[in-house]
C-alpha positions in Angstrom: -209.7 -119.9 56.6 -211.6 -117.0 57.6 -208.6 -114.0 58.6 -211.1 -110.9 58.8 -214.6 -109.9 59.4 -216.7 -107.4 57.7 -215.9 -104.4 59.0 -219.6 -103.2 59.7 -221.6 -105.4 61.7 -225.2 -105.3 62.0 -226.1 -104.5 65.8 -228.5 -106.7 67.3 -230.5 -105.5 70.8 -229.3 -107.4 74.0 -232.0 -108.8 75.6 -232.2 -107.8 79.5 -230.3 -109.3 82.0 -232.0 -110.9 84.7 -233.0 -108.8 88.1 -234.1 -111.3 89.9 -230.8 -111.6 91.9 -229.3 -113.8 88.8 -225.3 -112.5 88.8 -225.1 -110.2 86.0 -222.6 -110.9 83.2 -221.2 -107.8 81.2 -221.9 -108.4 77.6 -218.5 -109.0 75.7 -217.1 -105.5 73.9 -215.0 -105.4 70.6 -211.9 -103.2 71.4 -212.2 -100.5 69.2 -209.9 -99.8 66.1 -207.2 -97.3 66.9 -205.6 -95.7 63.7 -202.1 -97.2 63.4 -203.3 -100.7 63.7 -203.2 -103.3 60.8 -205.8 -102.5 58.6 -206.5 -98.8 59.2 -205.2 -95.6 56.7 -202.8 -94.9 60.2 -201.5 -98.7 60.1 -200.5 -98.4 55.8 -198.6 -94.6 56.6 -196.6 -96.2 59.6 -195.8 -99.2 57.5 -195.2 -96.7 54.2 -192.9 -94.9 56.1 -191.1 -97.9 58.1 -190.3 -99.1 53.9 -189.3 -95.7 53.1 -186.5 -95.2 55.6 -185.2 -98.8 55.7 -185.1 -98.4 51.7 -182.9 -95.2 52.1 -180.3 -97.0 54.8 -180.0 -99.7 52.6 -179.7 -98.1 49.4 -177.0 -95.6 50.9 -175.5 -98.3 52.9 -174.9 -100.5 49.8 -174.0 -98.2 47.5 -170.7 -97.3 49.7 -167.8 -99.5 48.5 -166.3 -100.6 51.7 -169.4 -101.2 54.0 -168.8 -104.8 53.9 -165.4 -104.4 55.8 -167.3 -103.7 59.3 -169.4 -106.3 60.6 -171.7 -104.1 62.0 -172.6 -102.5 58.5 -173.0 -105.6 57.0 -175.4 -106.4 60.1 -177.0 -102.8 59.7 -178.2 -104.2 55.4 -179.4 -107.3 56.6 -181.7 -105.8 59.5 -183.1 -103.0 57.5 -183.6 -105.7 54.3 -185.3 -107.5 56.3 -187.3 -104.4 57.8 -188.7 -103.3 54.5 -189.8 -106.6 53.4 -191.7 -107.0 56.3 -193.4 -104.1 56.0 -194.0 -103.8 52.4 -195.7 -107.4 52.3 -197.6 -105.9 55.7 -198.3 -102.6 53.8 -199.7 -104.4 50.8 -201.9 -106.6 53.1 -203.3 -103.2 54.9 -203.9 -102.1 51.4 -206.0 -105.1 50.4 -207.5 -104.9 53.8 -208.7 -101.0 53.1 -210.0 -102.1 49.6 -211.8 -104.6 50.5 -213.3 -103.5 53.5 -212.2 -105.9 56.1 -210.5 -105.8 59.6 -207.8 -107.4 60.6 -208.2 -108.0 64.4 -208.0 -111.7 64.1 -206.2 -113.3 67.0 -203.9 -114.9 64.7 -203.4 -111.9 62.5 -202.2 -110.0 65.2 -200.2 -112.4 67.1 -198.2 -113.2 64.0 -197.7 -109.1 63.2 -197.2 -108.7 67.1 -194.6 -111.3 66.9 -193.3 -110.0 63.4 -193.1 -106.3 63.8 -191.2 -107.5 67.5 -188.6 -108.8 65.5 -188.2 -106.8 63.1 -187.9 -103.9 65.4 -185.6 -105.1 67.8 -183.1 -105.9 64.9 -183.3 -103.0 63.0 -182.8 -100.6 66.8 -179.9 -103.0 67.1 -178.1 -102.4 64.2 -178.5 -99.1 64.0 -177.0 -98.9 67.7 -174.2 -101.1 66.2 -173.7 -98.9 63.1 -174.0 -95.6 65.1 -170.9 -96.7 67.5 -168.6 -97.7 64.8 -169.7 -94.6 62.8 -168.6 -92.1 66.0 -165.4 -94.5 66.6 -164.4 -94.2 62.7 -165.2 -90.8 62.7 -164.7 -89.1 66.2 -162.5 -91.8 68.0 -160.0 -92.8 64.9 -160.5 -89.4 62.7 -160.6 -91.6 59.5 -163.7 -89.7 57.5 -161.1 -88.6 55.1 -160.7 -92.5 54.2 -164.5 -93.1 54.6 -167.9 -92.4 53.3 -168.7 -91.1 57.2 -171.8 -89.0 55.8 -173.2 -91.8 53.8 -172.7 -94.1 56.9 -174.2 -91.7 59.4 -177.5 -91.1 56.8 -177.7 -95.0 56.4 -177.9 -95.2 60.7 -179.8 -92.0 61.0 -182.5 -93.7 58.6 -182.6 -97.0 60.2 -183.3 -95.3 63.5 -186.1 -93.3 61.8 -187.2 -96.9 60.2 -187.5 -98.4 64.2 -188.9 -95.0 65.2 -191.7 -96.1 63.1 -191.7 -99.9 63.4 -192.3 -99.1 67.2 -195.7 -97.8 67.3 -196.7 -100.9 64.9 -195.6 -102.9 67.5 -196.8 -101.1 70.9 -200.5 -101.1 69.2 -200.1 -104.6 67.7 -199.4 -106.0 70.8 -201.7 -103.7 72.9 -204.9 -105.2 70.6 -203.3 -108.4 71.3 -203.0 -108.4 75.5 -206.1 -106.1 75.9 -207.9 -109.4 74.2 
């Protein structure tokens, strides 16, 4: 199966279109590559970071002893789990991508990382919305800190928000290259 082309292409000269009142077709373009899409040194930092910040929500998330008393926590590990294996196996693809040489503007490629990093995005913004309300109502509403780990629970949030604040403009470009086909 052939996933990515070379990403330097020989240019060939287009012959001349016809003037003798023949309608004139434009010649077809390749979009070009905007950094932050798969396959680009832009694409592997927003992934890199995506991993980073859903590793730090679920590592501080987990390591609290009564996250799995509130649904919305236990919501909150399984989205940002989720989250940073989706983007490591995408950041180790853009790495073999950037080794190699190749692009990855394949129609498939980026339908399935369109439909992928839409996911994964959606869920991760959702439980962080989820985590963030029960965090203000145990902490603000209730007044319970005393009784909880509400710092450790507000850093695991804040760092899944900063995970879909990256997963975004993976997405937006993803499915840019993908409608602008």
């Amino acid at each position: 199966m052939n996933v990515s082309h070379p990403s330097v292409h020989p240019v060939e000269v287009a012959p001349l279109p016809p003037t003798d009142g023949g309608a004139l077709v434009p010649p077809r373009v390749r979009m070009k590559i905007v950094q932050g899409m798969p396959g680009t040194i832009g694409g592997l930092s927003l992934r890199f970071c995506q991993f980073a910040y859903a590793v730090v929500s679920l590592v501080v998330m987990a390591t609290t002893s009564d996250f799995p008393s509130v649904t919305a926590f236990c919501y909150l590990v399984a989205a940002v789990s989720l989250q940073s294996l989706w983007s490591l196996s995408l950041a180790i693809l853009d790495i073999h991508a950037l080794l190699v040489g190749r692009s990855l503007q394949n129609y498939r490629v980026v339908s399935l990382f369109s439909i992928g990093d839409g996911v994964t995005s959606t869920l991760t913004f959702a439980a962080a919305c989820a985590s963030a309300g029960i965090t203000v109502l145990i902490g603000n509403d209730l007044g319970l800190c005393a009784q909880n780990h509400c710092k450790q629970f507000e850093t695991a949030t804040a760092m899944a928000f900063l995970s879909w604040f990256t997963a975004l403009p993976s997405f937006l470009l993803n499915f840019w290259s993908l409608s602008s086909r």
